[in-house]
C-alpha positions as CSV (number, residue, x, y, z in Angstrom):
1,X,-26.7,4.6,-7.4
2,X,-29.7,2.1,-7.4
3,X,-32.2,2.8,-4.8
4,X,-31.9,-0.1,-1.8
5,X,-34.6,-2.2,0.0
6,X,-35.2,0.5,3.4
7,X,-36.0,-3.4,5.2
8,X,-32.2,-3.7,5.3
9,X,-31.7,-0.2,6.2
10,X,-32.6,0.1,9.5
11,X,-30.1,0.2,12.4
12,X,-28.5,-2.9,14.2
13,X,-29.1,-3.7,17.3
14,X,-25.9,-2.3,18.5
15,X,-23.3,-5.4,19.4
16,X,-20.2,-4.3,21.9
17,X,-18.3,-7.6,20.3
18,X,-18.8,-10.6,17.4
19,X,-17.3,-13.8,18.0
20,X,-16.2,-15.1,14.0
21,X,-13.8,-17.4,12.7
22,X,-10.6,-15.5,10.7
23,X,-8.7,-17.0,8.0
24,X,-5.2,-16.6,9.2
25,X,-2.1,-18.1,7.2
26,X,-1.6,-22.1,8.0
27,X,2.3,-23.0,8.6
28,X,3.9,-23.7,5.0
29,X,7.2,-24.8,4.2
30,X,7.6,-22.7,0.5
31,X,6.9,-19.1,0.2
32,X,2.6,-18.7,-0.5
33,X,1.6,-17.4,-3.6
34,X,-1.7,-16.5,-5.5
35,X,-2.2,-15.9,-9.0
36,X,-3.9,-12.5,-9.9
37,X,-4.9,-14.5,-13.3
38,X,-5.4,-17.3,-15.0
39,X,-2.4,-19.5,-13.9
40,X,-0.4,-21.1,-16.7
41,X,-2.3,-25.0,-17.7
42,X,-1.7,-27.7,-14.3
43,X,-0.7,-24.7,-12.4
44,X,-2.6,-24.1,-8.8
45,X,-4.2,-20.5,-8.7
46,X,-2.6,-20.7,-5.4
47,X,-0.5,-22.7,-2.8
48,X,-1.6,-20.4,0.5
49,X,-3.2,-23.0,3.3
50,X,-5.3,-21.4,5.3
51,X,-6.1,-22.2,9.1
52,X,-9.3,-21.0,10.6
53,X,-8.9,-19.1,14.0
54,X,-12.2,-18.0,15.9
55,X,-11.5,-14.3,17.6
56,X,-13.5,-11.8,19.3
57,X,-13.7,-8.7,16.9
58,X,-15.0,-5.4,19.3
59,X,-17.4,-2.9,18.3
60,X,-14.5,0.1,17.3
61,X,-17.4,3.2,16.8
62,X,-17.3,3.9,20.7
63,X,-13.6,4.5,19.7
64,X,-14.5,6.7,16.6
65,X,-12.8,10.1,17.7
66,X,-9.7,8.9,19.4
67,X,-8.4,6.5,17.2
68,X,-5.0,7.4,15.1
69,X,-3.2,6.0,12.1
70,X,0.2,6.0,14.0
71,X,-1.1,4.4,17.5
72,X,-3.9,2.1,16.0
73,X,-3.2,2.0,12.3
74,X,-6.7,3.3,11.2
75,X,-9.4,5.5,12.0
76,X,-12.5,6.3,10.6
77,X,-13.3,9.4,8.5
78,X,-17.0,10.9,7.9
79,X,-16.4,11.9,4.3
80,X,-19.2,12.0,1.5
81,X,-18.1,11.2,-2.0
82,X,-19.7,13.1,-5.2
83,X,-19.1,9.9,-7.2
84,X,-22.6,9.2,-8.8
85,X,-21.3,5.5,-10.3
86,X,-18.6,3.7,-8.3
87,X,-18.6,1.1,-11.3
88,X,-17.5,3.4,-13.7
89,X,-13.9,3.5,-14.1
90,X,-13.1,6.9,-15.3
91,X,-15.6,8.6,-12.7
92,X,-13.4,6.8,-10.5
93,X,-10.1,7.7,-11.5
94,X,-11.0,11.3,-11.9
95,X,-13.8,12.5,-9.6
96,X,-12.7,9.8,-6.5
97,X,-9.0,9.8,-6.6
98,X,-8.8,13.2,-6.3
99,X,-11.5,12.9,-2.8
100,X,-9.1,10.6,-1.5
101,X,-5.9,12.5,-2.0
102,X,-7.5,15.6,-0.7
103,X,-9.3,13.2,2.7
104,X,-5.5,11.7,2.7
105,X,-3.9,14.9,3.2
106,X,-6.3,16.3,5.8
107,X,-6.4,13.0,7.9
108,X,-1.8,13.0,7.7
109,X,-0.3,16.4,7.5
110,X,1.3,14.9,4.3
111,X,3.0,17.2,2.1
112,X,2.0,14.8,-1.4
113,X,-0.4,12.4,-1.8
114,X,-1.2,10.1,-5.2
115,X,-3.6,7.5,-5.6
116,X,-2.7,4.6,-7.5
117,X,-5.3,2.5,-7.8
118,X,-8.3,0.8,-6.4
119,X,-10.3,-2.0,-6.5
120,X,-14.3,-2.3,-6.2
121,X,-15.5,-5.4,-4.7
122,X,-19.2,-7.0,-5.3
123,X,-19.7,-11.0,-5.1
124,X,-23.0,-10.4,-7.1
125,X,-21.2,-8.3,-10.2
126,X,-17.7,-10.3,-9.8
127,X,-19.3,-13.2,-11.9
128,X,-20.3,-10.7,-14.8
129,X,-18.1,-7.3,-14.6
130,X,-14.4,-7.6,-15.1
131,X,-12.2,-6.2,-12.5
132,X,-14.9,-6.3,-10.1
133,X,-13.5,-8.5,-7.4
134,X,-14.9,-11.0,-4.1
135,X,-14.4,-9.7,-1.1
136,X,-11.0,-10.6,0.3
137,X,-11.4,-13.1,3.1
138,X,-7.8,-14.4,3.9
139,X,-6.4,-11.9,7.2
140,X,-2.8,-10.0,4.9
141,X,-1.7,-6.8,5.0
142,X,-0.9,-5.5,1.1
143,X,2.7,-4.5,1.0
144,X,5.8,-5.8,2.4
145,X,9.1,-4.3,3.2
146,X,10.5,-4.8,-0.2
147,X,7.0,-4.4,-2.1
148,X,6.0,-0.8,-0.4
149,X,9.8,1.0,-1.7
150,X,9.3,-0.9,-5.2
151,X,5.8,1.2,-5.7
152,X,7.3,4.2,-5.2
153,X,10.2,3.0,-8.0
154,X,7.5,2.4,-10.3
155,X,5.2,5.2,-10.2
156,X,8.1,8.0,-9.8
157,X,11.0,6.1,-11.1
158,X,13.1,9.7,-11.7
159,X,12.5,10.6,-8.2
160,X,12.3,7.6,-6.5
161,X,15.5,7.6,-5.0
162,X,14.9,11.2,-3.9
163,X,11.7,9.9,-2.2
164,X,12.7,7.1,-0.4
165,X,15.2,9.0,2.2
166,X,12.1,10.8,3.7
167,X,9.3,9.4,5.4
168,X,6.7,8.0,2.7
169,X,3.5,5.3,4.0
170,X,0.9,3.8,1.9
171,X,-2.6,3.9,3.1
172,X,-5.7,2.4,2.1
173,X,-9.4,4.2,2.2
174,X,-11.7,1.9,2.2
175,X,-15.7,2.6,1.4
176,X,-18.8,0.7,1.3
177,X,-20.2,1.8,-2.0
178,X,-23.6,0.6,0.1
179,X,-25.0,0.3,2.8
180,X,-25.2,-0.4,5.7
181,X,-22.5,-3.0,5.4
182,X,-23.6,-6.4,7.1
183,X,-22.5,-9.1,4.8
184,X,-18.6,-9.4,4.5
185,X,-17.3,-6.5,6.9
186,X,-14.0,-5.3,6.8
187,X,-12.4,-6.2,10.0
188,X,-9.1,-4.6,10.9
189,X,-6.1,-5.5,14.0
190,X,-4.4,-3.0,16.1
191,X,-1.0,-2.5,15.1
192,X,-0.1,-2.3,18.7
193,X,-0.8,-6.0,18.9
194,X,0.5,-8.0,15.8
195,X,4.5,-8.6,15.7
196,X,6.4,-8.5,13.1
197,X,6.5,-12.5,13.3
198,X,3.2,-12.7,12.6
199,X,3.8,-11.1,9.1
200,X,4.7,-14.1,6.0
201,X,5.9,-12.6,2.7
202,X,3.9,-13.7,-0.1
203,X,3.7,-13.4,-3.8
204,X,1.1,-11.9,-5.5
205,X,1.4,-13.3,-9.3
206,X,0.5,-10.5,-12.2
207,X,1.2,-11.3,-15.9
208,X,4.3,-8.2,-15.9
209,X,5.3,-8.3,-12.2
210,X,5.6,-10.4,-9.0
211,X,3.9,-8.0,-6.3
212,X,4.4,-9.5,-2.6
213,X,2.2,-8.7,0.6
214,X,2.3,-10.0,4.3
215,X,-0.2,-13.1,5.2
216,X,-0.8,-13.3,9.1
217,X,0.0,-16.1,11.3
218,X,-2.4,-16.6,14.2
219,X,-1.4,-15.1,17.2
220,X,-4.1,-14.9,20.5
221,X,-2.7,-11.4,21.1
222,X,-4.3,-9.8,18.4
223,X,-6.9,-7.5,18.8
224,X,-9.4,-6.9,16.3
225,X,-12.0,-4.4,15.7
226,X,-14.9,-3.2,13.0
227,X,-17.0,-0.9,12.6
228,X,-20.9,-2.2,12.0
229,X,-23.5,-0.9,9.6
230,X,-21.2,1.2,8.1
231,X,-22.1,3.4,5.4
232,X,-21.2,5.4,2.2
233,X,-20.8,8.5,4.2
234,X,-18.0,6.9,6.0
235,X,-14.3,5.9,4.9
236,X,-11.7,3.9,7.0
237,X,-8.8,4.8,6.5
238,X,-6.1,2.2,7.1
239,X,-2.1,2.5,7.3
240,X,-0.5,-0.6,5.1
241,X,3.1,0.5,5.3
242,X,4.9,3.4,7.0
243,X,8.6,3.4,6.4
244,X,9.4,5.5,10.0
245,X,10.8,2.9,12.8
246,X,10.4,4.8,15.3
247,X,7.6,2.8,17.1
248,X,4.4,4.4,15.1
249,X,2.6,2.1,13.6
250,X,3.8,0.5,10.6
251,X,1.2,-2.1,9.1
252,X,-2.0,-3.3,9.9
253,X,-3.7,-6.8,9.5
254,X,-7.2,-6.8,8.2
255,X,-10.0,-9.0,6.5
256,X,-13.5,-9.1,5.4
257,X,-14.9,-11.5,7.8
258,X,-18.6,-13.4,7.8
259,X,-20.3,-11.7,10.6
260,X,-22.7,-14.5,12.4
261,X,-25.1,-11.6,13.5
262,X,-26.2,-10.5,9.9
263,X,-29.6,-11.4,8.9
264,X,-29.7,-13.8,6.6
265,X,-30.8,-12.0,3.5
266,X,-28.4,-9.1,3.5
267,X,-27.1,-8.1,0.4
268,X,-23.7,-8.3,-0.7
269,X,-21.5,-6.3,0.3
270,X,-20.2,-3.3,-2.2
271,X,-17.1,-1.6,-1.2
272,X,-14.3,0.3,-3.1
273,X,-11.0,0.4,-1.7
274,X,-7.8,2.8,-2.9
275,X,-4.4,2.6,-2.3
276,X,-2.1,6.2,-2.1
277,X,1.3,7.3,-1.4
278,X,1.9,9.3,1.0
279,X,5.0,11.6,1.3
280,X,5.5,13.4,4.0
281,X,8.1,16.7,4.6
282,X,11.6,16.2,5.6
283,X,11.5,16.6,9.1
284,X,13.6,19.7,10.5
């Protein structure tokens, strides 16, 4: 990785809370949807109104320890990466995925893990590099009730049936490629306090399938958290489905968010973010 500017790198005046304005899902009357590509000619990219809601997003490191992906719905990990370039795609799929399966399975008990893909996000290279995406700023959770089942049917399709009558989630690690992270931070909700209300099914547009994830309504109940300054050394992981109803958590709302304490003239945030299924043993 390129060296950084150490002006940027010094520690934060720690901050117990940031007050920022969250771009929640405005009331529609059709189902939102965004094109992940060039929509066909006179069509919108997308139809998703957003409404801008001003929260209090707490300081979650004091937390760091006693946080769990089934209470929660994220927790942070300390876990260094041997990945020299996080731009290169085959590095990624074949140094990286295997990190995060192995950092999945620690972190779950899970008896499988697979990695199925990921997305590296730099407003800087996002002009120039293909694939290379902004930071997401709209509050969503990435699969839905029908979406998480239909990955499993795609990437397993012999076993899928098999699969889905055990216990199976689908968690995001997500990674600042550099840091510390102080433009665009990833803020995330407790699970605890989002209802299933608050979830809106959207479609997500690709040119050989309709994907569909969850945009959040506003609700004042939500609690919301981040962790500052964080670094490459550190991985959060984040639980985006889980198909057990039996009161663990099941999804979890996040964003990246603009933080009104950053200096300035931090860079741009660079963060990589995989997805993996996770299959756990039939319970005895």
């Amino acid at each position: 990785m390129e060296a950084t500017d150490t002006t940027v790198n010094q520690p934060a005046e720690r901050r117990e809370i940031v007050r920022a304005a969250l771009h929640y899902m405005a009331a529609m009357d059709e189902k939102p949807y965004s094109y992940n590509y060039a929509p066909p000619a006179g069509v919108a990219l997308t139809n998703r109104r957003v409404a801008r809601e001003t929260v209090v997003i707490e300081d979650a490191r004091p937390l760091d320890g006693s946080l769990s992906l089934d209470r929660e719905g994220f927790i942070l990990a300390h876990h260094a990466s041997a990945v020299v370039n996080f731009y290169d795609d085959n590095e990624i799929r074949t140094v990286y995925y295997p990190e995060c399966e192995r950092l999945l399975k620690e972190a779950t008990g899970a008896a499988r893990v697979f990695v199925f893909d990921h997305i590296v996000r730099n407003a800087v290279r996002a002009k120039v590099q293909k694939g290379v995406k902004l930071p997401s700023r709209g509050v969503h959770n990435d699969y839905t009730l029908r979406s998480a089942p239909q990955r499993v049917r795609d990437f397993f399709p012999a076993e899928a049936e098999s699969l889905l009558k055990n216990r199976f989630a689908i968690i995001n690690v997500w990674r600042p490629i550099r840091g510390p992270v102080r433009e665009s931070p990833f803020a995330i909700c407790d699970a605890r306090s989002v209802r299933f209300e608050d979830f809106v099914a959207s479609d997500l547009l690709y040119p050989d399938r309709t994907g569909e994830t969850y945009g959040v309504k506003f609700n004042p109940n939500h609690h919301w958290y981040y962790f500052p300054d964080m670094q490459p050394n550190e991985a959060m992981l984040l639980k985006c489905y889980d198909s057990a109803e039996d009161g663990r958590a099941r999804m979890t709302a996040h964003t990246g968010f603009d933080d009104p304490t950053s200096p300035p003239d931090a860079p741009p945030r660079e963060s990589i973010e995989t997805r993996a299924l996770v299959f756990f043993a039939p319970e005895k």
